[in-house]
C-alpha positions in Angstrom: -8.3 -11.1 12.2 -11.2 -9.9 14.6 -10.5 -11.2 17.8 -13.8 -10.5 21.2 -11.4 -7.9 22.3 -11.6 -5.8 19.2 -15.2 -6.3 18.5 -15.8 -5.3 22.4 -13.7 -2.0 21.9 -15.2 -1.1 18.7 -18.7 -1.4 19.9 -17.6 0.5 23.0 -15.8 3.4 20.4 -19.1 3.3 18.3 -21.4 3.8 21.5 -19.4 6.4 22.5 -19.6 8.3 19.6 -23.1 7.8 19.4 -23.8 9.5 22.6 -23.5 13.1 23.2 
């Protein structure tokens, strides 16, 4: 289960591979 900690540290994973 997906809890607002996980969906915060993916999004911060994804932006961070996103940016150079």
């Amino acid at each position: 289960m997906k809890t607002p900690f996980n969906a915060l540290l993916e999004a911060s994973l994804l932006r961070d591979a996103a940016e150079p």
